[in-house]
C-alpha positions in Angstrom: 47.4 -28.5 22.8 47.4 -31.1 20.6 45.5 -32.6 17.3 44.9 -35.9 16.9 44.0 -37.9 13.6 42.1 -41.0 13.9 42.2 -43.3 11.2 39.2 -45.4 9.7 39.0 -48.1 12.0 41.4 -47.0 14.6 40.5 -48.0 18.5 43.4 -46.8 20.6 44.6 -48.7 24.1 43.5 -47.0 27.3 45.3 -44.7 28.8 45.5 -42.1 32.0 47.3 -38.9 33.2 47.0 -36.4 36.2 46.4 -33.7 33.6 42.4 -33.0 33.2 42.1 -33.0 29.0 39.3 -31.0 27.5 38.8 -32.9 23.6 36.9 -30.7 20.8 35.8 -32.9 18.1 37.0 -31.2 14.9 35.9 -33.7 12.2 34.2 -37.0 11.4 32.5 -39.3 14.3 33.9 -41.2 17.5 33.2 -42.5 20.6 35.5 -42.0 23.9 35.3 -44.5 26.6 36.2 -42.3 30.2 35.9 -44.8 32.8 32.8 -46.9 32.8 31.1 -44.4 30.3 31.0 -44.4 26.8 30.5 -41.4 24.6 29.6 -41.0 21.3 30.7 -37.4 19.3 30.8 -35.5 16.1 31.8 -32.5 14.7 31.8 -29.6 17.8 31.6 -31.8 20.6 33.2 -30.9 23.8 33.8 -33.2 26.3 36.6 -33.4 29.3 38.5 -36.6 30.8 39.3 -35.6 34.3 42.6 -36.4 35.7 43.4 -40.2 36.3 40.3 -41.5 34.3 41.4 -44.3 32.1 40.6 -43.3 28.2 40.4 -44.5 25.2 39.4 -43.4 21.4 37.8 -45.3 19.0 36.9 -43.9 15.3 33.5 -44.4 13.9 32.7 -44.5 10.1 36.0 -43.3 8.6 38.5 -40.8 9.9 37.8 -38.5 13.0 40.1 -35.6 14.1 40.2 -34.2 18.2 41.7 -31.3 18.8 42.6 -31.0 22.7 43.8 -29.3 25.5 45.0 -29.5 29.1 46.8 -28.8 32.4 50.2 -31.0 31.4 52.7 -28.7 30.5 51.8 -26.9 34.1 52.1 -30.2 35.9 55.6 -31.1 34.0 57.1 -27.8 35.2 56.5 -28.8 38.4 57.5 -32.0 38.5 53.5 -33.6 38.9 52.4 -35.2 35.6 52.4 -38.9 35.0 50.8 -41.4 32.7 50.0 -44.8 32.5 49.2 -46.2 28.9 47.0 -49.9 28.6 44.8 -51.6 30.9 
């Protein structure tokens, strides 16, 4: 699991993994682009990446924190997780 700050302004590169990711927005506002889908979130939002989508972040009106979780440690163990970071 994993929480992520977002700073004011930040937009993060894409980036994609086998592992499926469920994000929980904790604070502030965002958008996620999954794919060819944008979507926008706030405080209590769920939404999931499934595995090989590219993703990115992007921080809307100040700082935004995602908490999230996934499949990746499994898929380390046994020997099945990749990743691919920018476009």
């Amino acid at each position: 699991a994993f929480m992520q700050l977002l700073p004011k302004g930040f937009s993060g590169e894409t980036y994609r993994a086998t592992d499926a990711t469920v994000f929980c927005a904790v604070e502030g506002a965002g958008e996620t682009k999954i794919g060819d889908q944008t979507f926008k979130w706030g405080p209590r939002d769920t939404f999931v990446a499934p595995s090989w989508a590219p993703i990115s972040h992007k921080s809307l009106d100040g700082e935004a924190v995602l908490f999230s979780f996934s499949d990746r440690s499994m898929q380390q163990k046994l020997g099945l997780w990749r990743e691919k970071r920018g476009s």
